[in-house]
N, C-alpha and C positions, 0 to 999 in steps of 0.2 A: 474748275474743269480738269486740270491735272490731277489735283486728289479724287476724283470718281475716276478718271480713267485708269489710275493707280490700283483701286480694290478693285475694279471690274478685272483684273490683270490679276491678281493674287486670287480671288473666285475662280478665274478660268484655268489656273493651275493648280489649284488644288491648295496654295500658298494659305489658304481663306484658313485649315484646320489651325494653326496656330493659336486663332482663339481657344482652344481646348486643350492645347498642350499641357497646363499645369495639372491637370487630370491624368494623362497620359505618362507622366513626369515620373508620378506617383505608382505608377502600377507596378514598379520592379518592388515594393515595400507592403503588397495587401494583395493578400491571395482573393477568390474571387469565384466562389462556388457557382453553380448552374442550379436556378430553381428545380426540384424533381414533380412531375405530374401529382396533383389531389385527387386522392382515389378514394370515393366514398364507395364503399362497398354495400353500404345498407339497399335491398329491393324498395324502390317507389310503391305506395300503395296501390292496389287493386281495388276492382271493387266487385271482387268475388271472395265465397262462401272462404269460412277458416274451414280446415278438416277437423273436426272434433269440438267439445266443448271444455274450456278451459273450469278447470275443478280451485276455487280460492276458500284457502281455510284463516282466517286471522283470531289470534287469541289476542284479547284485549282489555283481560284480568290486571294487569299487572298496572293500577293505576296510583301508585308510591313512585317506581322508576320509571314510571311514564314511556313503556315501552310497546310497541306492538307488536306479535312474534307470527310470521308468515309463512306458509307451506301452500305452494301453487302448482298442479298438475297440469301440464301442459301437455295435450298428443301432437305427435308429428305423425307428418305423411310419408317423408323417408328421413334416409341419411343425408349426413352432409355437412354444408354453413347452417348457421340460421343462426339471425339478430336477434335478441331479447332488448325492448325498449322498455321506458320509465319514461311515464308522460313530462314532457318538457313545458310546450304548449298549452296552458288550460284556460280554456272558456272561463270569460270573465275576467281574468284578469289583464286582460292587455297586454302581455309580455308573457316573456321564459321564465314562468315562477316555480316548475316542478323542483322541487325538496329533494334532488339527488342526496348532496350532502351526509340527509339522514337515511338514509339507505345502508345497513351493515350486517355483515357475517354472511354475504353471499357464497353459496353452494349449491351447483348443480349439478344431478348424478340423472345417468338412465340406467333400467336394469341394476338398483342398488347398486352403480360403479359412478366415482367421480367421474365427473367431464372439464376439464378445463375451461377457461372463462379468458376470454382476453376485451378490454374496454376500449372500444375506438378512440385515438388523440381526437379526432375531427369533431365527435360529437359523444360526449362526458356519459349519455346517458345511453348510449347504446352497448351492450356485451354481445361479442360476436361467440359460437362455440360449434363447433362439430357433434353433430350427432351420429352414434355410433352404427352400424349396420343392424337390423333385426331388432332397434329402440321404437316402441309406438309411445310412447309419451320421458317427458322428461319430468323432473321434481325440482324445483328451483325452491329453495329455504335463507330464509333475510329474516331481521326485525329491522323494525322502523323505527330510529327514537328521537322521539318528538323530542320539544324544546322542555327541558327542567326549570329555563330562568329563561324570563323577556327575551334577554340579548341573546338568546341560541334562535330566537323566531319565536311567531304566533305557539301561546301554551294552546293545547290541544288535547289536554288529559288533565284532570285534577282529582284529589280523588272524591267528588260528588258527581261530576260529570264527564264525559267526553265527545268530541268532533272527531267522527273516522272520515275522514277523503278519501277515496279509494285508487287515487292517484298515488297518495304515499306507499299503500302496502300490495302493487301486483305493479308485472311487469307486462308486457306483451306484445306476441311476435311483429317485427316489421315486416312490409310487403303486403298488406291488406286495409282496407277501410275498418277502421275502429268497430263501424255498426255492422261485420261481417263477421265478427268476433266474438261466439257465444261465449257467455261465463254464469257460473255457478257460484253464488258464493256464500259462505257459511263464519258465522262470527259469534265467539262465545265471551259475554258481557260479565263484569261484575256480577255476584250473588246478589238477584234480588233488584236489579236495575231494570227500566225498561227504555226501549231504543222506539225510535219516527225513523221512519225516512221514505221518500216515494217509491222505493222498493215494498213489495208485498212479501210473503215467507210461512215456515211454519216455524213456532219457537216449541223445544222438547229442553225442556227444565232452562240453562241458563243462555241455551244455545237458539240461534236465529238462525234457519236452512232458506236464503231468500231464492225466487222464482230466478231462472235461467233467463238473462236478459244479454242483447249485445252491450259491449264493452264501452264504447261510446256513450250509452243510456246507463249504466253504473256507473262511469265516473260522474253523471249529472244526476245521483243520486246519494247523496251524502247523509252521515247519520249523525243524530245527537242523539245522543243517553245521559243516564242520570239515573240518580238515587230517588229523588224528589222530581217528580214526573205526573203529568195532566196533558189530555188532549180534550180539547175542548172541539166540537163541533159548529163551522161557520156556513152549514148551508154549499149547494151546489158540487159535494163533495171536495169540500175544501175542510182542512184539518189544524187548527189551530196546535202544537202539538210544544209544549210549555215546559222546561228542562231549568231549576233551579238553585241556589247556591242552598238557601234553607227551605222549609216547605213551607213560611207561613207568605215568602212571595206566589206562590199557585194562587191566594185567595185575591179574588176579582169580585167587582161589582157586577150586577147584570148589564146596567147601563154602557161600563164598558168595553164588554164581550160586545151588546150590541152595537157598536160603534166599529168592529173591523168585522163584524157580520153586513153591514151596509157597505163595507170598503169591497165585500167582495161582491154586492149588489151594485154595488157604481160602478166598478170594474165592466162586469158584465153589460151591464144598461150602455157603457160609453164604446168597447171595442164589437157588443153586439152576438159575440162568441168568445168560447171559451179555450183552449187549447192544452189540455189534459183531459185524459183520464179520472184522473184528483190529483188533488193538490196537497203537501206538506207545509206547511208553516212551522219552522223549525226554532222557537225562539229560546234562547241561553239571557235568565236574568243573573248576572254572573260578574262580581270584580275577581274571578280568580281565574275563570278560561278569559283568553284575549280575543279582543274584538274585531268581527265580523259581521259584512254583510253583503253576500254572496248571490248570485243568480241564478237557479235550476228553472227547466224547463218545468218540473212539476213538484218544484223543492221550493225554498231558498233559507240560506243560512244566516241567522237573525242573531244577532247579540247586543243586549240593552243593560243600563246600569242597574244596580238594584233597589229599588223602590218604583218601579216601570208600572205595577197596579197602586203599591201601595201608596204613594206621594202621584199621582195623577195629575193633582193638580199643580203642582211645584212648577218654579222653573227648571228642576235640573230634569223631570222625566219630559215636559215640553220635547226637548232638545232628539229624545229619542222616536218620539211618533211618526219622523216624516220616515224610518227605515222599513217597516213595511210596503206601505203605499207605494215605494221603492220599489224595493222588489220585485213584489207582486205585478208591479205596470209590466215585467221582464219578462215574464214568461208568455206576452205578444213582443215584446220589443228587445230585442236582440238575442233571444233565444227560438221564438218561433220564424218570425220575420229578422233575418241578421245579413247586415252587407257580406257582397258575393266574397269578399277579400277577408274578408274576417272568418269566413264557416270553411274550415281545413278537414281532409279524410283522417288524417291521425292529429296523432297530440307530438308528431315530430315537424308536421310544413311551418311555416315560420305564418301568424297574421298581421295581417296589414291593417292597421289600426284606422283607417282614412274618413272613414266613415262614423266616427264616437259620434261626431255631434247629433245624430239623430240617435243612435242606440243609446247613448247615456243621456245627450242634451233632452230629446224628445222624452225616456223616462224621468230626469231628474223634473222634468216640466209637468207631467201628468202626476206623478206622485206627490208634488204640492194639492194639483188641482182635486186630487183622489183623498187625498186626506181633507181640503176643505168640505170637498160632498159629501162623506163619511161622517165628517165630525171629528175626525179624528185630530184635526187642530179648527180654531174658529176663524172663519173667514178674517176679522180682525188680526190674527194671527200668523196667518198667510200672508195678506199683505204688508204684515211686520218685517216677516223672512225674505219678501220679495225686494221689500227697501232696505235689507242690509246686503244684500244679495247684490244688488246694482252697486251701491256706492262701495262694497269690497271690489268689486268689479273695476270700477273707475280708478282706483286704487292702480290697478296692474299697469304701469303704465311700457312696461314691456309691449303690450299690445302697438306703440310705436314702431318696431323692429318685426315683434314675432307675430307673427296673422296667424288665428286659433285654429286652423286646418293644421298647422305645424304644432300647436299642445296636443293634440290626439297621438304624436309618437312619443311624447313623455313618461309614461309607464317603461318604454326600452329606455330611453333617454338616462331617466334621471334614475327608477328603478322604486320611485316614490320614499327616495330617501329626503331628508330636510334641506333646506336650500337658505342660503345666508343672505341672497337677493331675490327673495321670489317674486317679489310686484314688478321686477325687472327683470329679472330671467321666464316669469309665468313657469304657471305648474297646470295641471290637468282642467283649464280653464273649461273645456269643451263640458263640461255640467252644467255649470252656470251659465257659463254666457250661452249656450246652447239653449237653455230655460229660456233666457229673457229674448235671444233669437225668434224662440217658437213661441213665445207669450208677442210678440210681434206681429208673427204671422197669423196668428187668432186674431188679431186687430184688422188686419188688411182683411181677410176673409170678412168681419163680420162687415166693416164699413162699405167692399163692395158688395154685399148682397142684401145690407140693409137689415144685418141682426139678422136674417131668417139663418145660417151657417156658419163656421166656426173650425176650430179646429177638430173639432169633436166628428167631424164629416169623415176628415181623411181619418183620423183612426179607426174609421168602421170601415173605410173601404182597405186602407192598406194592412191595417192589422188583422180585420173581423173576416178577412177570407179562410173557409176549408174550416169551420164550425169541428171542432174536437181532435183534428188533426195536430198533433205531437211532436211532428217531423221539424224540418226547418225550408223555409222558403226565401230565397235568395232575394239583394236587391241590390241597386247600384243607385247614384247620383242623379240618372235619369230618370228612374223610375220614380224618386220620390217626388221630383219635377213633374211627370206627369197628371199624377197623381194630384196633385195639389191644382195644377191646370184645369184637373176636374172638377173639383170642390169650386175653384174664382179661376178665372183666366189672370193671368200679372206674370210682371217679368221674374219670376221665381231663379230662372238661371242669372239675371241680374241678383236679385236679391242676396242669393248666397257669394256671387260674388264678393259682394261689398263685406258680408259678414263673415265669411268662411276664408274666402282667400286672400284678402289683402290685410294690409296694417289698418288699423282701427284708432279713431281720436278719443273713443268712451264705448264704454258697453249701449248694444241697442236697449233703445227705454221707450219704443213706438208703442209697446203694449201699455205703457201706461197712458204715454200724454192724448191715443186714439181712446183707450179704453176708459175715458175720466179721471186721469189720476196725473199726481207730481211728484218728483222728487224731492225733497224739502228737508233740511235739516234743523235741529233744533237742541236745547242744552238738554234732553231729556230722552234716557233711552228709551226704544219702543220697548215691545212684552217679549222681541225676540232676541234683538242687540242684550237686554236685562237678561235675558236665561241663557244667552251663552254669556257673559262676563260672570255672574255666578258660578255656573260650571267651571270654569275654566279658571277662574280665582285670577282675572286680569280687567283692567281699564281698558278698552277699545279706543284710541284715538289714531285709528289708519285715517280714520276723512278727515282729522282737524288736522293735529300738532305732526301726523305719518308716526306714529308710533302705537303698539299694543305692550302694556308692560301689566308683568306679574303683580299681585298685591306683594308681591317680596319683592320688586325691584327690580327684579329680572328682566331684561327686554330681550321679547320673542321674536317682534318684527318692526322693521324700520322700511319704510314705503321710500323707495327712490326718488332721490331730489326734493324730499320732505322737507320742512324746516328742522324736525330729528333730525334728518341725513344731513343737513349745510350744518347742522351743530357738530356732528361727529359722531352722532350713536350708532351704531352697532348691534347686532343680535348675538348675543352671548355675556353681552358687559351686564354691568349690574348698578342699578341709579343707588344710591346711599343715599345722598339729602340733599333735598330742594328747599332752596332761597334759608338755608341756615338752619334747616328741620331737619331731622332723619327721618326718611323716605316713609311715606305710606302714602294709600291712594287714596282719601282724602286729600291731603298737602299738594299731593300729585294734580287732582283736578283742582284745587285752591289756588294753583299757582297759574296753572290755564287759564285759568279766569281773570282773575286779576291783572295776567299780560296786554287784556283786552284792548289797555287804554293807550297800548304801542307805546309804552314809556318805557317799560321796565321788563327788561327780559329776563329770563329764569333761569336761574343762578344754580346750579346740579353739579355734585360730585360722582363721578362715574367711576367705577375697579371696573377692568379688561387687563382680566388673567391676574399675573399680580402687579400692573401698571393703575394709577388713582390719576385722572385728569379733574381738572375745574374746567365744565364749560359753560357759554352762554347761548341760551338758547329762546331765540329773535321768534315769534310767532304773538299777532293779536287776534287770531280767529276766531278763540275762544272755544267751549267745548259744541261739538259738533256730532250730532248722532241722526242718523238717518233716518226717516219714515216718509210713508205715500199720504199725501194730501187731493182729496178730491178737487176738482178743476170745473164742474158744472151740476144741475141740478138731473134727476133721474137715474136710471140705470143705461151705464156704461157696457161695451162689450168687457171689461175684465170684470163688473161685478154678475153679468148671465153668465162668465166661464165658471166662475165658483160655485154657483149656485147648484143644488142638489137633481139628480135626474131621477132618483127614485124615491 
């Protein structure tokens, strides 16, 4: 009682600051500036008319130094400020990926007279400049240069082909919505090359003068060129449009053209409408430009290895087929229909990534199911991808801490740089697991209505509204609740619950064990675990021993809490020799096996860096590769999802 009546007595006099005196102490010794106000100067967009049409010339000759050279006429409506941005923001890719960096030799003049340029601190990509009295347009002059080597970024120029973004080479005014912002623009190609893109134009000898379109709709229209060039025709005005490293990859079989002529008849058959104009299919068979695969509203940008016709049936072109079917599902899902927080006026608001699981998860899900109706992989095949798909999945076991609502801001997060715990840290889960989410929700649809419905409902309701319409139509959380309320009634806001917002024991697998199938592992890879360990020149044991290692030894990834992990491995080390061998992947799964009989654990020499350990490494599991096992007789709801609708 006397020590509380004591502090209550030091409280009521003020005696209490004491606690803070060592703070205080210190202040004769640290000066102690006053925050100054953040003054962003840049105009909020509008969503009115620009004055004038913005005149864009790019030369993009120069494909030895891989340079692009830009002269951009801009009119103004007076003097004054006025911001010049450089898209920060770009559709598709979930984060701030605009290419400032290569942006060099800026000069802007009006009336033949420089104008001074100064760069916002606050935001890197903005140039503020005054415009002089009696200036109706200004000249802004940059090259772009693209990457020479890998490590400068995606190659974008080589000299048989190139990828122009038109995000890299024009600027444009802030204080307006993108699609208020007419532009012209004009691009002169290598001799002799020819250019796609869902831009239309006139070409006069080497030069392309394309149609005057909003700002907004050119940068969602990107080009690829080439030496060795075919467009092939797929029906519906859709434009297969084929850009190569030599020309004897152009040559196709009929059979296989027919096969993404059907992708673009299941497409339609499944969403009901079509949401273009026409369509570009922009595909680079290319180990010399770097790999992409991109989303336009009436684009998208494709890059496949080479032998994409010619080895068809390999494993390693396998690996490539599911990237169309991709894409292509895009131009309903998350280009036509795209969460309200994701669709911004310019390419400066920042988006809100919140909503991937349906814009990526719901594509990543129908461009399986678009490819098996197609043919463009064999139902077999599918459900190959589908069982490596789950038990990578199950792998992550990050999913204890991080609930996959919180992978969808990984693109800012991590920046989609490589990560040294990623089944623990989780990386852009919201594809996959989003897939096996909505291969779920196909199951509960069909079981309550008894197979006559499916998921195939709501994409005709949610995506197949406004038949040709181009534009974009907003959505949220709710709506896709709705919507699905419509197709079955079920607690759909429970469901994502469980799945989206909280922490997770394993990936959902309802779409299998409702739809006749099982998880099941076994010493034997399926046809799709097999074409990617080919490809990728590695042994897969993330489900058995937690470890994926090079045929050189290399270890890529080691799964948390693995029996790798309690060994000590690491991603970067490198194994040299198992049980007395020098390392190869035979000896590698020879020693797997053998550990079987929990007697004798495997005996590995590991280099990290220039450090050599001896470890032992405790594992009977034996080799472990994943595949789907049928569970009853008849057709299941996952085997009518794959089934063809045309």
């Amino acid at each position: 009682m006397i020590r509380s009546l004591a502090a209550a007595l030091c409280l009521s006099t003020g005696l209490a600051t004491a606690i803070v005196t060592p703070l205080h102490a210190q202040d004769a010794l640290r000066s102690k500036p006053t925050a100054l106000p953040v003054n962003d100067a840049t105009p909020a967009p509008r969503d009115t008319p620009y004055p004038g049409t913005i005149r864009l010339e790019v030369d993009a000759t120069d494909t030895m130094q891989r340079i692009y050279r830009v002269k951009e006429t801009i009119p103004v409506a007076q003097a004054g400020p006025m911001t010049l941005l450089m898209p920060q923001w770009l559709p598709g890719n979930h984060a701030p990926r605009g290419q400032i960096e290569k942006l060099a030799g800026l000069t802007i003049t009006a009336n033949g007279q420089p104008i001074e340029w100064v760069r916002d601190p606050l935001d890197v990509y903005a140039f503020t400049i005054d415009v002089p009295q009696g200036a109706s347009e200004i000249v802004a002059s940059f090259q772009c240069l693209s990457a020479t080597q890998p490590n400068q970024g995606r190659v974008v120029i080589t000299p048989k082909m190139l990828n122009l973004q038109w995000e890299q080479v024009s600027l444009y005014p802030a204080g307006y919505y993108t699609r208020q912002i007419p532009v012209q623009a004009t691009v002169t190609y290598p001799a002799g090359w020819q250019a796609a893109t869902a831009l239309r134009g006139t070409k006069t000898g080497d030069t392309v003068a394309y149609e005057t379109i909003d700002y907004e709709a050119l940068q969602d229209s990107p080009v690829f060129a080439g030496r060795y060039f075919k467009p092939v025709d797929l029906g519906h005005d859709v434009t297969l449009n084929i850009v190569a490293d030599d020309a004897d990859e152009l040559a196709y079989k009929p059979e296989q053209i027919a096969k993404h002529k059907k992708l673009v008849d299941e497409a339609g058959a499944l969403f009901g409408a079509y949401h273009f104009n026409h369509y570009d299919f922009l595909l680079a068979i290319t180990d010399e430009m770097g790999g992409i695969g991109l989303e336009h509203q009436r684009s998208s940008e494709n890059q496949v290895e080479p032998g994409y016709f010619k080895d068809w049936d390999s494993d390693k072109a396998l690996l490539d087929r599911n990237l169309l079917p991709h894409e292509f599902t895009h131009s309903w899902d998350g280009k036509f229909r795209r969460p309200d927080l994701l669709w911004t006026p310019d390419f400066r608001t920042p988006m809100q990534d919140n909503l991937l699981w349906v814009y990526e998860g719901q594509t990543q899900f129908w461009g399986y199911v678009l490819g098996a109706r197609s043919g463009m992989f064999t139902k077999q095949e599918t459900l190959d991808a589908y069982a490596n798909i789950a038990a990578r999945l199950d792998t992550a076991v990050g999913r204890q801490w991080r609930p996959l609502e919180d992978t969808t801001h990984d693109p800012i997060i991590s920046a989609r740089r490589p990560k040294g715990w990623s089944s623990w840290q989780r990386s852009e889960d919201y594809y996959n697991e989003g897939l096996m989410m909505w291969l779920e929700a196909d199951a509960i649809i069909s079981k309550a209505t008894r197979g006559r419905k499916g998921l195939d409902d709501f994409a005709k309701a949610f995506f197949g509204i406004k038949p040709g319409d181009w534009g974009q139509v907003v959505y949220n959380r709710d709506d896709v609740i709705a919507t699905l309320n419509g197709i079955a009634p079920y607690d759909w806001a429970g469901f994502f619950q469980k799945y989206v917002d909280r922490p997770t024991g394993e990936t959902p697998k309802g779409g299998f064990f409702m739809g006749g199938y099982k998880l099941v592992y076994t010493e034997e890879p399926n046809s799709f675990t097999k074409a990617a360990e080919t490809a990728g020149k590695y042994v897969d044991q993330g489900s058995g021993i937690g470890a994926i290692v090079k045929n050189d030894g290399d270890i890529s990834s080691v799964i948390w809490d693995s029996a790798a992990f309690k060994a000590g491995l690491v991603v970067g080390a490198k194994i040299l020799a198992v049980n007395g061998n020098e390392f190869s992947p035979e000896d590698w799964k020879a020693a797997i096996t053998a550990a079987k009989d929990g007697k004798t654990p495997i005996q590995i020499i590991v280099k990290q860096d220039k450090y050599y350990r001896t470890l032992s490494l405790a594992y009977s599991g034996g080799l472990r590769y994943p595949r789907l096992e049928k569970t009853g007789e008849g057709e299941g709801s996952l085997d009518r999802l794959l089934k063809p609708r045309t």
